[in-house]
Each structure stands twice: as structure tokens, then as C-alpha cells.
C-alpha positions in Angstrom: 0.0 0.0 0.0 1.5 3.3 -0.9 0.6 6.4 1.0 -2.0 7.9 -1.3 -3.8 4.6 -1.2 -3.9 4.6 2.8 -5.1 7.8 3.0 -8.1 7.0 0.9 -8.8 4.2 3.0 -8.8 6.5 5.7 -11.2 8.9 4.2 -13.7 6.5 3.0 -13.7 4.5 6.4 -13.7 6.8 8.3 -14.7 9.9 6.8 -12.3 13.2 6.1 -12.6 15.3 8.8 -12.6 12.3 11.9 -10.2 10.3 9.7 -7.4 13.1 9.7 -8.3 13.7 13.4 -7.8 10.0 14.3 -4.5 9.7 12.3 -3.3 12.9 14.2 -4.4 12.4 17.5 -4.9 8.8 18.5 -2.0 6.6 20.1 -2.3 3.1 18.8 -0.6 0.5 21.5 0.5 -1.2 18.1 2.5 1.0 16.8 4.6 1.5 19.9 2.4 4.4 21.5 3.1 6.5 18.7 -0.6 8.1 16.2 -0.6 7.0 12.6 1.3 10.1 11.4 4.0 9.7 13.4 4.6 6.2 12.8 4.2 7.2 8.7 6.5 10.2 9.2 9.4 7.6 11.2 9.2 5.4 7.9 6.5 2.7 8.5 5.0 1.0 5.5 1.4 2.6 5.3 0.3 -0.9 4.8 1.0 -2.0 8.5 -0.3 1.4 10.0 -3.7 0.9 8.0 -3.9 -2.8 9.5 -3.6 -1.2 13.0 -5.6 0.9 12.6 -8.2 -1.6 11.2 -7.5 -3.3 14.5 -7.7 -1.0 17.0 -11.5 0.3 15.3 -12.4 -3.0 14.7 -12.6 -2.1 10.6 -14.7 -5.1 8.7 -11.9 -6.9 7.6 -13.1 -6.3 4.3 -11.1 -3.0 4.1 -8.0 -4.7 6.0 -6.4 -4.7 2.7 -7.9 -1.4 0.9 -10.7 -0.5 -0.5 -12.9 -2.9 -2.5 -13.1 -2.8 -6.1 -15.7 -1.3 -7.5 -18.0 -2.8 -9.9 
């Protein structure tokens, strides 16, 4: 997952506004204390903060991987 694609995820999940809040501002014990955009600014694949992230909300795991294709 590339960073473009994780922030999508984040928007559609879990809508703009909250989504950019949550990123900021929660501490995920998963990634070592640390939010989501600190642990993407000190180099973690966006794949693996997206998973905890998934985890922590309890995300469907439908969207564990990205977004589903649309048909």
C-alpha cells in the first residue's frame, strides 16, 4: 500500500474530517504508543499502520487490505 492509497482508505472508512483527526491524534498501542502520522512520518510501510488501525477500530476486515473494487 502506498501512501495515497492509505489515506483514501482513511477517508472513506472513516470519513475526512474524523479520519485526519484519528490519524493525528490517537496513540495506537500497536505502533509502539506513537498516532498514525507519526509512525508514517518515522518510515512505517502505510500498509501495517492501516492494518492497525483496522485493529484498534475494529474495521470489517473487508477493508483490511484497501478499499474494495468497485463494480
Amino acid at each position: 500500500m502506498r501512501h495515497r492509497e492509505f489515506w483514501q482508505c482513511v477517508d472513506a472508512v472513516f470519513g475526512v474530517g474524523h479520519g485526519r483527526t484519528l490519524t493525528a491524534s490517537h496513540v495506537l498501542p500497536a505502533l509502539d504508543n506513537r498516532t498514525a502520522e507519526q509512525a508514517l512520518a518515522q518510515g512505517d510501510e502505510p500498509g501495517q499502520v492501516w492494518i492497525a488501525l483496522c485493529r484498534e477500530f475494529e474495521v470489517p476486515e473487508m477493508f483490511h487490505w484497501g478499499l474494495p473494487e468497485r463494480r
